[in-house]
C-alpha positions in Angstrom: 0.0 0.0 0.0 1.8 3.3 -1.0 2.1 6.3 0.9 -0.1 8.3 -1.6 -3.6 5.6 -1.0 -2.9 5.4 2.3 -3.2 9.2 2.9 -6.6 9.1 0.3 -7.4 6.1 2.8 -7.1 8.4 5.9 -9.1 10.9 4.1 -11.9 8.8 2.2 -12.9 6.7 5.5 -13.6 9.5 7.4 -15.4 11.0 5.0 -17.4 8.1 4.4 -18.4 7.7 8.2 -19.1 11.0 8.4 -21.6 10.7 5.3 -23.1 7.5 7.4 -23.8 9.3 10.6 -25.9 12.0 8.9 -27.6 9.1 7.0 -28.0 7.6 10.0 -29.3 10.9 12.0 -31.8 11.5 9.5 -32.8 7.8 9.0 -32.9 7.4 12.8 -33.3 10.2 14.8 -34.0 8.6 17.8 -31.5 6.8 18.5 -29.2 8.5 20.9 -32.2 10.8 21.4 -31.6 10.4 25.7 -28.1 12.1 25.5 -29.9 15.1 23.6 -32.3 14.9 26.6 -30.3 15.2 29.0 -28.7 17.9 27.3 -31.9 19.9 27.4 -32.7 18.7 31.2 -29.2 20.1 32.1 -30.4 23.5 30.6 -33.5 23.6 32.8 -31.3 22.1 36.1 -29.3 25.4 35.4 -32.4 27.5 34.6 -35.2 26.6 35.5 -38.7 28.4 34.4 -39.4 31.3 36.8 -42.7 31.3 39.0 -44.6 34.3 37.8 -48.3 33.8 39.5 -50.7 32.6 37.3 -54.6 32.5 37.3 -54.0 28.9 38.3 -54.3 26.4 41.1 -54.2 23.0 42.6 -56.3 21.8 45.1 -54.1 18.7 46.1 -55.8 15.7 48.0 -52.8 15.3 49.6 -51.6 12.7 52.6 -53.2 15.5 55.1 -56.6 15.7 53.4 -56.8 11.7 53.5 -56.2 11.7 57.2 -58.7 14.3 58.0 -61.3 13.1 55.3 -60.7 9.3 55.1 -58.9 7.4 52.4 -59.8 7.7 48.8 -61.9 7.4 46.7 -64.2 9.1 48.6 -68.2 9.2 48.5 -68.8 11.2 45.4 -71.0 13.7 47.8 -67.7 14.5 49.4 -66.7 15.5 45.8 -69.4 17.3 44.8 -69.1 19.4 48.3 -65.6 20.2 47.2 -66.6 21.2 43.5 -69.4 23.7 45.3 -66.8 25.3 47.5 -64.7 25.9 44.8 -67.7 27.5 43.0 -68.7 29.5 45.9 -65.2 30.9 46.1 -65.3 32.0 42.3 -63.3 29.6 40.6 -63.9 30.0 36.8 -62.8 26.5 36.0 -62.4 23.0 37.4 -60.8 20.6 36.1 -61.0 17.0 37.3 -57.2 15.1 37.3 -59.8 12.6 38.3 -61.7 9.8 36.2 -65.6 8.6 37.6 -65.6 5.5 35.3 -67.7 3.6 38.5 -70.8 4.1 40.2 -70.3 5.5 44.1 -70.3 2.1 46.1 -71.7 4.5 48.9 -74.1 5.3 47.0 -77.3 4.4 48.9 -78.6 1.9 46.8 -75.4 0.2 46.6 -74.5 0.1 50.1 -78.0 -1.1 51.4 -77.6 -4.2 49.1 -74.8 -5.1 51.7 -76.6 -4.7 54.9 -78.1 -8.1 55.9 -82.0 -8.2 55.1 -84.8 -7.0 57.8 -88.3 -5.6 57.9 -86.1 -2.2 58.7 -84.3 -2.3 56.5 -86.9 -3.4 53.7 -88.5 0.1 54.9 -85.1 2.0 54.8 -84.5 1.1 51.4 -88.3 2.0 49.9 -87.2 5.5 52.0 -84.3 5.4 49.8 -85.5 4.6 46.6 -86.0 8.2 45.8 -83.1 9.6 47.0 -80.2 10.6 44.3 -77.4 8.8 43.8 -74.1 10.0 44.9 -72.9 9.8 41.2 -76.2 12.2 40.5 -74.9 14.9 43.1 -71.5 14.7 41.8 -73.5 15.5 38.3 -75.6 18.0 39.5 -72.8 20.2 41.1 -70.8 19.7 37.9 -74.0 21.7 36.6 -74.0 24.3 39.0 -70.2 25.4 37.5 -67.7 25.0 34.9 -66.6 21.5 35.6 -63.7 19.9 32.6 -63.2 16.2 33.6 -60.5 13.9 32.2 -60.8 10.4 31.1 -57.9 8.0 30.1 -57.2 6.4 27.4 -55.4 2.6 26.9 -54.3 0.6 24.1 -56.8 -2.3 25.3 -59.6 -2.5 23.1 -62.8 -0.9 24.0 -66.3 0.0 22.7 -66.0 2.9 25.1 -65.9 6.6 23.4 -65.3 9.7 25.4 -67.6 12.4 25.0 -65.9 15.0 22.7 -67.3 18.4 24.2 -65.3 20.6 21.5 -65.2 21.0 17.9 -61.8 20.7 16.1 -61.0 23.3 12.4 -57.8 21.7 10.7 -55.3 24.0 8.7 -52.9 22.0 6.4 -52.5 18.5 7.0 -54.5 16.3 8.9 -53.2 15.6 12.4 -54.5 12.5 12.9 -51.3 10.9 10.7 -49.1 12.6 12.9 -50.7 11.0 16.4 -50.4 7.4 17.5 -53.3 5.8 17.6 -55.3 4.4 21.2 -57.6 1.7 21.1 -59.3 2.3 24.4 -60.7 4.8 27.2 -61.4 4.4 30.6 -64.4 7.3 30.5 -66.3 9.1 33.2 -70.3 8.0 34.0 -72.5 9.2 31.7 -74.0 11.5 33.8 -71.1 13.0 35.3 -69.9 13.2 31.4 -72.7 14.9 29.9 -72.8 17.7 33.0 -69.1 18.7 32.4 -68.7 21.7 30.4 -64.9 20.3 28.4 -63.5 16.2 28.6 -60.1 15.6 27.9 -57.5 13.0 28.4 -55.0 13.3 31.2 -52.9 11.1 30.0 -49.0 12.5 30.1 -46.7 10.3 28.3 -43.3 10.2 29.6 -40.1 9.8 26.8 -38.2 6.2 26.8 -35.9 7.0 29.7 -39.7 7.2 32.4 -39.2 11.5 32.3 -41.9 13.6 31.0 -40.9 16.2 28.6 -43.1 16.5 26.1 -46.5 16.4 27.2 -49.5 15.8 24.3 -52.0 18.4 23.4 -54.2 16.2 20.7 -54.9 12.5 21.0 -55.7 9.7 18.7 -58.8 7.2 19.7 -59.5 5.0 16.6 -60.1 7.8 14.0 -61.5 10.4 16.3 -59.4 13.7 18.0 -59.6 14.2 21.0 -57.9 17.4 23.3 -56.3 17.1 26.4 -57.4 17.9 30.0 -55.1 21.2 29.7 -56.4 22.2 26.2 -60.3 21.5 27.6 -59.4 23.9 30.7 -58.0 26.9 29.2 -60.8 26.5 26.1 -63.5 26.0 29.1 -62.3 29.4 30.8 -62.4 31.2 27.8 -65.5 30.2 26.8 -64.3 29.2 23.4 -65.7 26.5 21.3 -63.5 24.6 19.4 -59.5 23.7 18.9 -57.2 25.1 15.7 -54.9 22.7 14.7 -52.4 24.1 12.3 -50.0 21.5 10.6 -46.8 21.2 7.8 -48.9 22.5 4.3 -50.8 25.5 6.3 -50.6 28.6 4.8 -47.5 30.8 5.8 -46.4 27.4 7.0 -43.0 26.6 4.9 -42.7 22.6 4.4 -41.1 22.3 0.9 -44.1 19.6 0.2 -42.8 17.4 2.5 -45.5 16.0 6.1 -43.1 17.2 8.5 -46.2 16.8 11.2 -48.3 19.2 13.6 -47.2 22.7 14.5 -49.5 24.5 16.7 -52.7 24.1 18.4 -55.0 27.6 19.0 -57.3 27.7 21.5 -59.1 31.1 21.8 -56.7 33.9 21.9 -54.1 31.8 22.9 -51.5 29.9 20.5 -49.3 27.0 21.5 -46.5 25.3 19.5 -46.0 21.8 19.8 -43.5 19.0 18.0 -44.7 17.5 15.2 -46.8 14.9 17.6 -48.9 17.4 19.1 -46.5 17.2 21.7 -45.8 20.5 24.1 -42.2 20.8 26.2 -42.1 20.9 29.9 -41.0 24.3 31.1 -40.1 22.9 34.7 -40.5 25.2 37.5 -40.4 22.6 40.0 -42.8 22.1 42.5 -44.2 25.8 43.8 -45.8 25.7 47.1 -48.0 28.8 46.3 -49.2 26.9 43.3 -51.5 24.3 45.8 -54.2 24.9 48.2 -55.1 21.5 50.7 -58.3 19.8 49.8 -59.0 20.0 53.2 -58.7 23.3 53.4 -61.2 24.0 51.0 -63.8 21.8 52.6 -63.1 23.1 56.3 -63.7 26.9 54.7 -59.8 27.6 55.9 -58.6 29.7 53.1 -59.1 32.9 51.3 -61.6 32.7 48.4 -59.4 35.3 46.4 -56.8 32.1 45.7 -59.8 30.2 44.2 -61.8 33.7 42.3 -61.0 33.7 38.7 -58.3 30.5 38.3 -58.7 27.2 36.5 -58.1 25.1 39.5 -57.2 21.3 39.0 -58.0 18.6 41.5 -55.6 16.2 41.7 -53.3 14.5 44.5 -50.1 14.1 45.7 -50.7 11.5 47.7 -47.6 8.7 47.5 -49.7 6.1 48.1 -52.3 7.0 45.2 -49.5 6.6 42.7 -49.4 9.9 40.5 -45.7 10.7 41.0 -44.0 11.1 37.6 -40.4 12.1 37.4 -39.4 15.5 35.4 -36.2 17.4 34.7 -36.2 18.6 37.6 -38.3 16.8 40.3 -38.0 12.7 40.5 -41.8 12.9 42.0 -43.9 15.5 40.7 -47.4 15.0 40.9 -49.2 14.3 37.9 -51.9 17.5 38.4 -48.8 19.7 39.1 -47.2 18.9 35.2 -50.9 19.8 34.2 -50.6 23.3 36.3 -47.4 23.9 34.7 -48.3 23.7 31.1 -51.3 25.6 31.6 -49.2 28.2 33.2 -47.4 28.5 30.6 -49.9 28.6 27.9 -51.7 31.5 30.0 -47.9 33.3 30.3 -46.7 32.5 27.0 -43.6 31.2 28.5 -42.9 28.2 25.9 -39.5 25.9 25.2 -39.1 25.2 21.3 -37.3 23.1 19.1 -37.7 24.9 16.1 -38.3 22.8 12.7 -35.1 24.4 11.5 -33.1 22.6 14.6 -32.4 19.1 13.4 -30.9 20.4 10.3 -29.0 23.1 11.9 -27.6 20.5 13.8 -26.5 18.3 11.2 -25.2 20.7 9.1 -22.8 22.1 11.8 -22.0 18.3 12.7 -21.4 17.6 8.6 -19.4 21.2 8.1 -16.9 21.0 11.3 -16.4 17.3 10.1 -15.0 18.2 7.1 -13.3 21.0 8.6 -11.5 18.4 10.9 -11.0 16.1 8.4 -8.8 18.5 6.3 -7.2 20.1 9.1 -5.8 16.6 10.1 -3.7 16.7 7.7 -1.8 19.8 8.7 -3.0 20.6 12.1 -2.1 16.8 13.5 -4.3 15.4 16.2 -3.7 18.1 18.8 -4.3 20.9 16.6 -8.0 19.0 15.6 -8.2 18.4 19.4 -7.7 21.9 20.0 -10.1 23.0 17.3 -13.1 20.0 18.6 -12.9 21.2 22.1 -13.5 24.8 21.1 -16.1 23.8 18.6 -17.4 21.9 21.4 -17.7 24.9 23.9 -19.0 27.0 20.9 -22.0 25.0 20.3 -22.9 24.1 24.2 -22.3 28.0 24.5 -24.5 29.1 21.7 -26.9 26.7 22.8 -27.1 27.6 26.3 -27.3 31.8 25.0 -30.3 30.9 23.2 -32.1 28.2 25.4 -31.8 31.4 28.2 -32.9 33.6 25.8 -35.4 32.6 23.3 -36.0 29.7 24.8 -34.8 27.5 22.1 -34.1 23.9 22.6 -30.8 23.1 20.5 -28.6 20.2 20.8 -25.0 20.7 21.0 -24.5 16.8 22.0 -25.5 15.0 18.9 -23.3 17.1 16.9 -20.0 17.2 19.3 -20.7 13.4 19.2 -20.6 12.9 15.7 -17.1 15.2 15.2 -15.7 13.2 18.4 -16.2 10.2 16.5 -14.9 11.9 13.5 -11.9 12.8 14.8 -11.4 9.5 16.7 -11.2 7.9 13.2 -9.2 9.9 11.5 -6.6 10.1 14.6 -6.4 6.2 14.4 -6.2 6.2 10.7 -3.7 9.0 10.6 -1.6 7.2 13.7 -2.0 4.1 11.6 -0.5 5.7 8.2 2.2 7.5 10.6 3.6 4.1 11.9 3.8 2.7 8.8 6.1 5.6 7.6 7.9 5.6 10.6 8.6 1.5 10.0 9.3 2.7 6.3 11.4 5.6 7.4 13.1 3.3 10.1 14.0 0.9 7.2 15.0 3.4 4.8 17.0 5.2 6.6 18.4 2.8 9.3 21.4 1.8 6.7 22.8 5.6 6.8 21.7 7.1 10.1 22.6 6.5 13.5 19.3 4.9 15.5 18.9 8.0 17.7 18.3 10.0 14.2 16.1 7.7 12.8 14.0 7.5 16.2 14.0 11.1 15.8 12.6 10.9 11.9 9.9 8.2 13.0 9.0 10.5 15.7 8.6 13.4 14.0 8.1 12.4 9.8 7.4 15.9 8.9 11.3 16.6 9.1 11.9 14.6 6.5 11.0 17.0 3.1 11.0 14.3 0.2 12.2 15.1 -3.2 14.8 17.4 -2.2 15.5 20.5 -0.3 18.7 23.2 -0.5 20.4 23.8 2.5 23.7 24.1 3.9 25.7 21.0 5.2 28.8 19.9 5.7 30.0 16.9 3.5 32.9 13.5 4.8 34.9 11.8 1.6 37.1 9.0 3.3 39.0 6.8 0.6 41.8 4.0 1.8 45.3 5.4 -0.1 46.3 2.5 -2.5 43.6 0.2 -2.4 44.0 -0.9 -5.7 47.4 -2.1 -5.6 46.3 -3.6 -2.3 43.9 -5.1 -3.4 45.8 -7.1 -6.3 47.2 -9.0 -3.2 44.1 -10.4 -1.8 41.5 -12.8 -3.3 38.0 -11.6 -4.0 36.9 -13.2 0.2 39.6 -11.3 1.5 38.7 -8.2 -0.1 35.4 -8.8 1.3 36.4 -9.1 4.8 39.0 -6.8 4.6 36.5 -3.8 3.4 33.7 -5.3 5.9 36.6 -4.7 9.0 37.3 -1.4 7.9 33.7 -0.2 7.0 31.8 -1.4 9.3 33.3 0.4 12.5 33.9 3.5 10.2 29.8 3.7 9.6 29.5 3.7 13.2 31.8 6.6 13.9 30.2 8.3 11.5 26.4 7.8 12.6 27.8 7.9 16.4 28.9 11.9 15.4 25.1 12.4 14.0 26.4 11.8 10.3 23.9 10.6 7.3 25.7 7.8 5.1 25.2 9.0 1.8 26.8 5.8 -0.3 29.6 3.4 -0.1 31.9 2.9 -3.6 34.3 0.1 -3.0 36.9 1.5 -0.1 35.2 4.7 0.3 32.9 6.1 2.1 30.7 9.5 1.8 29.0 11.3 4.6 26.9 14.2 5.4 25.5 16.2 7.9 22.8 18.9 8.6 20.2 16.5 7.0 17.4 15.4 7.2 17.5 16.8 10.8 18.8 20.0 11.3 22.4 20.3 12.7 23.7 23.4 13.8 27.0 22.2 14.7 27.3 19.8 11.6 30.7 20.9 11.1 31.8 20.5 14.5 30.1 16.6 14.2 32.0 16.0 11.2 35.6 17.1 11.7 35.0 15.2 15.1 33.8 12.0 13.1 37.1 12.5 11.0 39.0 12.8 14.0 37.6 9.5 15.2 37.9 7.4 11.9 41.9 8.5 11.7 42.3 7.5 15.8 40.8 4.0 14.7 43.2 3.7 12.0 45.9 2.2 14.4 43.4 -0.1 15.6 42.8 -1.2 12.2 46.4 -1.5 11.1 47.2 -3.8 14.3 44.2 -6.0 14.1 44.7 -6.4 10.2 47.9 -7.4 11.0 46.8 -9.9 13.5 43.7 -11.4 11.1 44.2 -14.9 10.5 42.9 -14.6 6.7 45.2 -11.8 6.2 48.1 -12.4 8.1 51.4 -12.9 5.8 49.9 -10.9 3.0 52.4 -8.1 3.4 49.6 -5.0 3.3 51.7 -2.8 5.2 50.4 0.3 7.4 46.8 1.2 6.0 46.4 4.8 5.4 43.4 7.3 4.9 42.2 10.2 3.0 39.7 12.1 4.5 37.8 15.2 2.8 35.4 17.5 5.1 33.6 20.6 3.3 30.5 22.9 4.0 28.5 24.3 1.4 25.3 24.7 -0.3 24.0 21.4 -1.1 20.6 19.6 -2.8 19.5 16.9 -0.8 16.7 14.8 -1.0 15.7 11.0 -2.5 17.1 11.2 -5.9 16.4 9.1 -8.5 13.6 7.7 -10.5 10.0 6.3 -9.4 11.3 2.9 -9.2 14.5 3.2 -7.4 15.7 6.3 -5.2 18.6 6.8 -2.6 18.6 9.3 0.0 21.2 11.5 -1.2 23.1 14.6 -1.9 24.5 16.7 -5.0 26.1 20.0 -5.6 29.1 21.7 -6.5 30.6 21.4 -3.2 30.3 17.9 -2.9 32.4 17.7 -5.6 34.9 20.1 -3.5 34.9 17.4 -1.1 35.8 14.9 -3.1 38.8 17.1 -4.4 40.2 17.4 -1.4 39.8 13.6 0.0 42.0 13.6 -3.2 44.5 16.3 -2.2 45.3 14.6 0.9 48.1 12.1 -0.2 49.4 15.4 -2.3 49.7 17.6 0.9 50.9 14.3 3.0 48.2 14.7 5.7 45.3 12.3 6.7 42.2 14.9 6.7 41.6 18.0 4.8 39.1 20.5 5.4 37.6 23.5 3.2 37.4 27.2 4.2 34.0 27.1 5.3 34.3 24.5 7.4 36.9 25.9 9.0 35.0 28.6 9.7 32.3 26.9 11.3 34.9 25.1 13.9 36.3 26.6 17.0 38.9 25.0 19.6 39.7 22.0 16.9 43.5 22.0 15.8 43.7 23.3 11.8 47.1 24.4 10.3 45.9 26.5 6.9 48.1 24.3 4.0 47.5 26.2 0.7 45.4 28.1 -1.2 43.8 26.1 -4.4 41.8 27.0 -7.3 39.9 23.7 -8.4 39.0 23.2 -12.3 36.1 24.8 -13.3 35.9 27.4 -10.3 37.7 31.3 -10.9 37.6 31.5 -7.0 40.5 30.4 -4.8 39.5 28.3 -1.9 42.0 28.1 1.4 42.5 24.5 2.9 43.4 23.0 6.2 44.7 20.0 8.0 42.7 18.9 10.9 45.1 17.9 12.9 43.6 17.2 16.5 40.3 18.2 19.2 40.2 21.2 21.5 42.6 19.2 24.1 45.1 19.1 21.4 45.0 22.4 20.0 46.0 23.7 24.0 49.2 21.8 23.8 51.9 23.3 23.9 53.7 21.4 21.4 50.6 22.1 18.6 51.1 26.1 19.7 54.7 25.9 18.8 54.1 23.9 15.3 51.1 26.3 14.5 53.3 30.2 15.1 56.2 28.1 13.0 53.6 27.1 10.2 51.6 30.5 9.9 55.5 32.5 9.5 56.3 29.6 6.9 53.2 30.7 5.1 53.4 34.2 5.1 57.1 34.0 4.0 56.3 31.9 1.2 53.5 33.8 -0.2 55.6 36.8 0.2 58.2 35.4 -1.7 61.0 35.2 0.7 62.4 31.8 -0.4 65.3 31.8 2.1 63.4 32.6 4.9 61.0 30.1 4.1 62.8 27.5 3.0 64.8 27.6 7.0 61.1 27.9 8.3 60.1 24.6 6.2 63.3 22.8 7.7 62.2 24.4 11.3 58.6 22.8 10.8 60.1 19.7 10.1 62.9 19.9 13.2 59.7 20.6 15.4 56.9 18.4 13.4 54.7 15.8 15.9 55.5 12.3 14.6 51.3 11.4 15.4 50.8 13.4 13.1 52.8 12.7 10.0 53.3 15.8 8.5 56.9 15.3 7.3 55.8 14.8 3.4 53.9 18.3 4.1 57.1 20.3 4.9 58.9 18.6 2.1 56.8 19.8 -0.3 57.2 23.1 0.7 60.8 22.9 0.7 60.4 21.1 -2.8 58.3 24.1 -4.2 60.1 26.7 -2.1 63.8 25.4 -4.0 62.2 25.1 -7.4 60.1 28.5 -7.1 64.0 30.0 -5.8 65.5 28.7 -8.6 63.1 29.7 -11.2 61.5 32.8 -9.8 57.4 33.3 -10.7 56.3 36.3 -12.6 55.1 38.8 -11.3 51.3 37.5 -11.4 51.8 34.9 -9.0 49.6 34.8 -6.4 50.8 31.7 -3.9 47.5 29.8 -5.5 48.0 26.0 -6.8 45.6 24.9 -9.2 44.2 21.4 -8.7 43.8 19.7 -11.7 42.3 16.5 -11.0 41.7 14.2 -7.8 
């Protein structure tokens, strides 16, 4: 798999995933709709709907009002009392969280058939026979007022239909598509039915997780509409006849032709959006003690009719043992009559939350856009860069969705979307870490024959060093070349040769990788070295004169275990010498070659130098020579200047020098004394003053270090100094020597 699919690879994937998961979120919306949830119960934990006072009230048969009025259900007389006192005090509507689907047991027909037969009670029940029922009182006080009862719908079959108390005027589609369907309905008597002024359901269906969010407005019973309890009380106390449902194809209602469901619901003055079920959010407020008057209070005359005059009041309990506890954002036990308070509340306020039509796409497109954002980026940025990026993205949307949930109310998710661009980035940081380690084991294996390990750990660490196909920078460039290999070579058979080069090599490539050098290429008994690439050097120089320094002191350890090599022993090779070459210039370097075949390697004008002066060593008599400019990248390294040369093809002179030791050795004493001798021999020489320099020469030579072999130096400058004596130069000579060839 080559480098160039496997970064279209690290780019395709992603891009197919991220085309999946808004398939996917369109397709199935649901699916990790808890987490947006949450999201939105987190909002209303932090914020939670203000308590303005409403005209609107719950008289609670709480745990109280069963201990001082006995346990429930209680005779419907008791009831109706309760609905009168609530009349008396002015309340303009009731609304029963309550369903009468039995006849009163204490009725008094019904509870006589339990009393054991006697001629008394024979005349006790023809007393009775004209007496109403308590189901008949409960009726007749639901008369007296404005009385909305609820009923309950089921998905067990049933021949029962609710009474539907309100008409219903459709705009756009109709909303029974948009409403799941219920088979069944626990109702109220038919009496008590047909004296209410509204019916509606009280059912409140909670969302997957138990918590009730979305409470419905409009219910489905076989093919008929029905409203709920809430929608029949603020209809009731307006006076208003009928329910508006407006839905996707309205007019002014944008839908592109396409059923996206139910959008409002008007009742009188008053319009409420919903989700496209009919569906209305919870506003949570919590539980609000001024929001509930005692049951008991009401009957015992204990409160002021001025919290009863003018509200819709809603009888319901909050009674644990009567099992109407549901769990909301922000209460784990609200009682069911207190979410039916709050949404009325908040249809009479206006206060709504919404999830505007326009949200799910907003979301997706944010999700799709910074997912292609991230998927580009990886491939500069890296994986902390995206990181970066996806947290602040992150903390963009929750923040923009938080600003608008606090002020307008909004619902927006900032989940979904941060999910989708976690996973995102997930993949492509395991793809991209996948492609990396496969160029770090190509890199380690391309590069492990001319690097030291610690440089290639260093490429495979950080690959974007590495600038394939060339780069032009300055580095510093190693020739070393055995002196007189050929003829040394005549004397060994082809093994021999082998091992011979494989002795000498092998711990050479190691000093030279050991001093941070690149091996460029081995031909035959050379070597060739550079430094300052692929990673940046800034003492390459320094490295490579070292690295010379180093492959000259293993020289003697050569010569004396050549000498000792069984193979090679008696084959009369003499002392091995070296020429090393060290110059800095301005080089090309990169993998050169063709699409099939490539070597890491270097070209320019100054590797030629190099070359020249590996050459120029067994000329001058020295074991390393280094060029001008790498001379003047060195400090504390012993350097004598030798000569200044003009190499074919170049019209500038270039100095040279011989490397002759480290910083410990350029202190000496000894090398301080050799280098004020050499530097007078020098400047006699190129000022012409033969004699002088010619005893100079003869002084170098008195005083030269035997480690470092520099006899054949002096005596070719007492060879040129006698022959330039006896035939003096004109008077255009300049001290240069051309160097004709290697």
């Amino acid at each position: 798999m080559n480098r160039t699919f496997r970064r279209a690879l690290a780019v395709l994937v992603p891009l197919l995933l991220l085309a999946g998961l808004a398939a996917g979120r369109i397709a199935y919306p649901e699916l990790l709709e808890n987490l947006q949830f949450r999201c939105f119960d987190l909002f209303q934990k932090m914020q939670p709907r203000a308590w303005h006072e409403a005209p609107v009230v719950i008289v609670d048969i709480d745990d109280k009002t069963l201990e001082k009025m006995g346990q429930w259900p209680w005779p419907r007389t008791q009831v109706a009392k309760l609905i009168a006192r609530l009349a008396e005090d002015g309340a303009a509507v009731i609304a029963t969280d309550i369903v009468f689907s039995e006849p009163d047991r204490t009725s008094p027909e019904n509870i006589l058939k339990l009393w054991p037969d006697s001629a008394a009670l024979e005349t006790l029940r023809r007393a009775a026979s004209g007496w109403p029922t308590h189901d008949e009182a409960l009726a007749g006080a639901f008369r007296e007022t404005t009385v909305v009862t609820g009923f309950s719908l089921t998905n067990r079959e049933s021949e029962k239909q609710p009474a539907l108390k309100a008409a219903f005027a459709y705009s756009g589609d109709d909303p029974l598509v948009y409403l799941p369907a219920f088979r069944g309905a626990v109702t109220n008597l038919p009496a008590i039915e047909a004296a209410a002024s509204g019916n509606g359901s009280f059912n409140i269906l909670s969302d997957d997780d138990g918590i009730l969010r979305r409470i419905p407005l409009l219910f489905r019973l076989k093919e008929t509409l029905y409203p709920s309890l809430v929608l029949e009380a603020v209809r009731a106390a307006q006076g208003a006849s009928n329910h508006v449902v407006k839905s996707s194809g309205a007019s002014s209602e944008m839908s592109f032709g396409e059923h996206t469901g139910i959008v409002s619901v008007k009742t009188g003055r008053y319009v409420i959006p919903t989700d496209a079920e009919g569906r209305m959010w919870l506003y949570d407020s919590g539980r609000i003690k001024d929001r509930t008057v005692p049951a008991w209070k009401i009957l015992d005359k204990d409160v002021n009719p001025k919290l009863i005059e003018g509200k819709i009041v809603y009888i319901g309990t909050s009674a644990e043992g009567l099992k109407d506890l549901r769990p909301t954002p922000l209460d784990p036990v609200m009682p069911g009559v207190e979410v039916q308070a709050q949404l009325t509340e908040q249809i009479l306020l206006g206060e709504f939350l919404e999830r505007p039509d326009w949200a799910p796409g907003a979301e997706l497109l944010y999700a799709v856009l910074l997912g292609l954002f991230l998927i580009i980026l990886m491939r500069w940025a890296g994986a902390f860069g995206c990181a970066v990026l996806g947290l602040l993205a992150t903390a963009g949307a929750f923040h923009l969705s938080w600003y608008l949930f606090r002020t307008y109310h909004w619902l927006l998710d900032p989940v979904l979307p941060s999910l989708e661009v976690l996973v995102i980035y997930l993949v492509s940081s395991f793809l991209n870490y996948l492609r990396s380690e496969s160029e770090k084991r190509e890199i380690r294996s391309a590069f492990s024959r001319y690097l030291s390990p610690v440089l290639v750990e260093e490429l495979a660490r950080h690959p974007e060093k590495l600038k394939l196909g060339g780069e032009t920078k300055t580095m510093t460039l190693l020739f070393a070349d055995i002196r007189g290999f050929t003829a040394l070579s005549e004397r060994l058979s082809a093994p021999e040769v082998s091992l011979f080069l494989n002795r000498f090599l092998t711990p050479v490539s190691d000093i030279l990788m050991t001093h941070t050098g690149t091996i460029d290429k081995y031909m035959g008994d050379a070597v060739m070295a550079f430094w300052n690439a692929p990673l940046d050097d800034p003492e390459h120089a320094a490295h490579a004169c070292q690295a010379a320094l180093g492959i000259r002191a293993f020289l003697e350890t050569f010569n004396r275990d050549i000498a000792k090599e069984p193979a090679l022993k008696g084959k009369k090779l003499g002392v091995i010498r070296i020429g090393i070459g060290v110059n800095t210039g301005s080089c090309s370097v990169g993998n050169m070659g063709s699409d099939q075949r490539f070597d890491y390697s270097v070209l320019g004008d100054d590797v030629n130098l190099t070359s020249r002066l590996e050459g120029l060593c067994k000329i001058y008599g020295v074991d390393i020579l280094i060029g001008e400019n790498t001379f003047a990248g060195l400090k504390d390294f012993a350097v004598l200047e030798v000569d200044r040369i003009r190499v074919k093809g170049k019209s500038q002179p270039s100095r040279i020098y011989a490397l002759l030791g480290d910083h410990k050795f350029a202190g000496s004493s000894e090398f301080k004394k050799l280098s004020g001798l050499h530097g007078r021999l020098l400047e006699a020489y190129r000022n012409r003053e033969w004699k002088e320099a010619a005893g100079l020469a003869a002084e170098c030579l008195r005083h030269e270090i035997r480690e470092l072999s520099l006899q054949n130096l002096y005596l070719l400058f007492e060879s040129r100094i006698k022959n330039l004596s006896e035939n003096p130069p004109g008077a255009d000579w300049d001290g240069i020597t051309i160097a004709e060839g290697k």
